[in-house]
VOPAGU-2260 file (C-alpha; in pm, 1 decimal, decimal comma):
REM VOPAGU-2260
SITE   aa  ch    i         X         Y         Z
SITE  UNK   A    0       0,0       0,0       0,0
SITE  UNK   A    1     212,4     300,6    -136,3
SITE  UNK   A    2     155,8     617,0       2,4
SITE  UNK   A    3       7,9     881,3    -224,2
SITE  UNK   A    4      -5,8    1195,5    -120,1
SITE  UNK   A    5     298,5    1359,3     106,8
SITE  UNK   A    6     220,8    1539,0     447,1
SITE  UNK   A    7     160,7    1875,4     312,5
SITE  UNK   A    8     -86,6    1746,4       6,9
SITE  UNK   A    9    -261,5    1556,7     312,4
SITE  UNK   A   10    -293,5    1900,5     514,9
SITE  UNK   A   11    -449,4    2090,6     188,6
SITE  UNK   A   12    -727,7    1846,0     179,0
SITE  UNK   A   13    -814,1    1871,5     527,1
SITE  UNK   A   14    -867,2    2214,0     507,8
SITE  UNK   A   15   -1031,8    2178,7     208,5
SITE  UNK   A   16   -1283,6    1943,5     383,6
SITE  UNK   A   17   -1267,3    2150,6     705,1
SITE  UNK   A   18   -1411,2    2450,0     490,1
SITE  UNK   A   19   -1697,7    2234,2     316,2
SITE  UNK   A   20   -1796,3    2161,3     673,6
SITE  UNK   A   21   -1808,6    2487,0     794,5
SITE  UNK   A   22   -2018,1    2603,5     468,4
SITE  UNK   A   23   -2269,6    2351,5     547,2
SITE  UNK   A   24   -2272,4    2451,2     911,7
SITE  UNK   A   25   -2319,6    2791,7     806,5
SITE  UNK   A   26   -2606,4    2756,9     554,6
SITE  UNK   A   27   -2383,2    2901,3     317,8
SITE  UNK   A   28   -2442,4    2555,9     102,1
SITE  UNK   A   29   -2654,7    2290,9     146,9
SITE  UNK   A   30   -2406,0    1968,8     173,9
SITE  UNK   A   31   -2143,0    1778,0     -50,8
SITE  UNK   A   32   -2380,4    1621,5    -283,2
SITE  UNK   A   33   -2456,3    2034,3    -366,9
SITE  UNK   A   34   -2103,1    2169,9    -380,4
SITE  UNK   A   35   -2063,9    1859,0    -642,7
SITE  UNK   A   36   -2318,7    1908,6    -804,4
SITE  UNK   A   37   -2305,1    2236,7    -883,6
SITE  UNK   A   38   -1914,1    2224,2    -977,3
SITE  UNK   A   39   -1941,1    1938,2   -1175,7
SITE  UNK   A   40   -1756,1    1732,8    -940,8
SITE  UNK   A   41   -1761,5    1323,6    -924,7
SITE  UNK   A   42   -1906,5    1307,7    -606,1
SITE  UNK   A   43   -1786,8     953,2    -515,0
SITE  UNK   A   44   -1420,7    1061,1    -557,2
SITE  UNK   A   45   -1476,2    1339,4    -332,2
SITE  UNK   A   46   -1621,2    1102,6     -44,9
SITE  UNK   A   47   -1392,0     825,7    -103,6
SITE  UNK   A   48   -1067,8    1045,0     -75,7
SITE  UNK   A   49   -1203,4    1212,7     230,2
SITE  UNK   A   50   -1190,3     857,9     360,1
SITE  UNK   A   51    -851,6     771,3     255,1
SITE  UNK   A   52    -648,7    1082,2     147,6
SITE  UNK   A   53    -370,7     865,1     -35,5
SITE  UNK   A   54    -669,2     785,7    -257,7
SITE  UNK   A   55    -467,3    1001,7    -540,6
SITE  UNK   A   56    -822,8    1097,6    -634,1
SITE  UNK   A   57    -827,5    1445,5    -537,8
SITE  UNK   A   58    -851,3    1742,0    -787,6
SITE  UNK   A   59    -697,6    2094,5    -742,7
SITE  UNK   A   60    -972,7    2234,4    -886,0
SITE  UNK   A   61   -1219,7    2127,1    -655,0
SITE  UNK   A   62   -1070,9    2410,9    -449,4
SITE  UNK   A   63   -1125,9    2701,4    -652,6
SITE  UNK   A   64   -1528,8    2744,4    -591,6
SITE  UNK   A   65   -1452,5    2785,0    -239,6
SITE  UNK   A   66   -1189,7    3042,8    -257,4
SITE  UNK   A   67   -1405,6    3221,3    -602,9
SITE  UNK   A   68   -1752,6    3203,8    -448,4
SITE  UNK   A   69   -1735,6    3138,6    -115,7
SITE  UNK   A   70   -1404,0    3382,2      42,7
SITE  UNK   A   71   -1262,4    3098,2     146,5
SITE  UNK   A   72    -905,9    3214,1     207,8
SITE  UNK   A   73    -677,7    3082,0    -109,4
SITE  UNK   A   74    -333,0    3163,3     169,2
SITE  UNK   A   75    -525,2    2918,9     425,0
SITE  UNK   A   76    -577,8    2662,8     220,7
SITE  UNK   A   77    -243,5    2606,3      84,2
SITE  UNK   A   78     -47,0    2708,7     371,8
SITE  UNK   A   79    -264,9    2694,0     703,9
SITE  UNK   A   80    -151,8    3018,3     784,5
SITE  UNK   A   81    -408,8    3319,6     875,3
SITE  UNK   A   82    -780,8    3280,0     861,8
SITE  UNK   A   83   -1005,3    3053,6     663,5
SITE  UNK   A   84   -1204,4    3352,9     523,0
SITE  UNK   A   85   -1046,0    3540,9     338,7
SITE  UNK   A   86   -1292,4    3856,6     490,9
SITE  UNK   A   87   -1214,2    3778,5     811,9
């Protein structure tokens, strides 16, 4: 079983999930199936990496709608630094 993804990939797609969460907590979207739905993204790759994030599934782009239409802070998401919102 070969690892992946290195320690700093794994980090970016925490905070990537950690932001979908807090979206849906704030009402801001209604769930995954939505965000994937709406940015044309497979849906079972998104859920199955978030279970195993040396899936090698994950796509960059899935990040852009949250930092384009949603503030989510581009900075936090790649580095962890500063806030997640990017109006914060």
């Amino acid at each position: 079983n070969r690892k992946m993804n290195t320690n700093v990939s794994k980090q970016i797609m925490e905070r990537f999930y950690c932001s979908l969460d807090t979206l849906v907590a704030q009402k801001r979207i209604r769930g995954v199936n939505t965000y994937c739905r709406l940015y044309d993204i497979d849906r079972r790759n998104l859920i199955s990496n978030r279970k195993d994030l040396d899936r090698g599934w994950f796509q960059v782009s899935w990040i852009q709608p949250l930092v384009k239409d949603f503030g989510v802070s581009a900075r936090w998401l790649l580095t962890g630094t500063g806030k997640m919102f990017a109006n914060d």
